[in-house]
N, C-alpha and C positions, 0 to 999 in steps of 0.2 A: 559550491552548489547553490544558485540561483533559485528560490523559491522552493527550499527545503520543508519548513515547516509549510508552504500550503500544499504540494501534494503528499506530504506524509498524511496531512487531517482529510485532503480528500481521497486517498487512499483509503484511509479506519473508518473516513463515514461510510463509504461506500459498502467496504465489506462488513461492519457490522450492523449494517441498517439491512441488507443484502438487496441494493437497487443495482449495481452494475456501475460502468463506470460513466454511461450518458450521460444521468444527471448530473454527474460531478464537473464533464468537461468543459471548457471553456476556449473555443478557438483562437479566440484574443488573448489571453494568458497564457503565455510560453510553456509557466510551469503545469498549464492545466490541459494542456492539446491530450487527445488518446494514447499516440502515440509517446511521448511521454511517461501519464502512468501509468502504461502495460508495460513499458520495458520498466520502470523502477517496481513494479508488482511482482513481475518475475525476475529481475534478478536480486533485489534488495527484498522487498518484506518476506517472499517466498522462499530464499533460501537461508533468512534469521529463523522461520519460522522449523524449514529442517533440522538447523542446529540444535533445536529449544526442545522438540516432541522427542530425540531418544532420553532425553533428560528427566522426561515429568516423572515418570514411574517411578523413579529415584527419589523424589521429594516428596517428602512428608508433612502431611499437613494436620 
């Protein structure tokens, strides 16, 4: 996977600053075209993210 680690961080910055993914993109960056991080948004962080929420109730903090 070619440019793993930069759209994982443009991914987390985006969602946790909550800008969207415009500012993140980058036409010229392969790993950073829209198209791109919408398909790893939804099928990579958005379905770890299913995995993880029946789980929290269960952990104890």
């Amino acid at each position: 996977m070619v440019g793993l680690l930069v759209w994982l961080v443009a991914l987390l910055v985006s969602q946790s600053c909550d800008i969207g993914l415009t500012p993140v993109t980058d036409p010229e960056n392969k790993a950073l075209t829209r198209s791109r991080l919408s398909h790893v948004d939804q099928n990579y962080l958005r379905s770890a993210n299913d995995t993880v929420e029946p789980c929290q109730p269960r952990v104890r903090v």
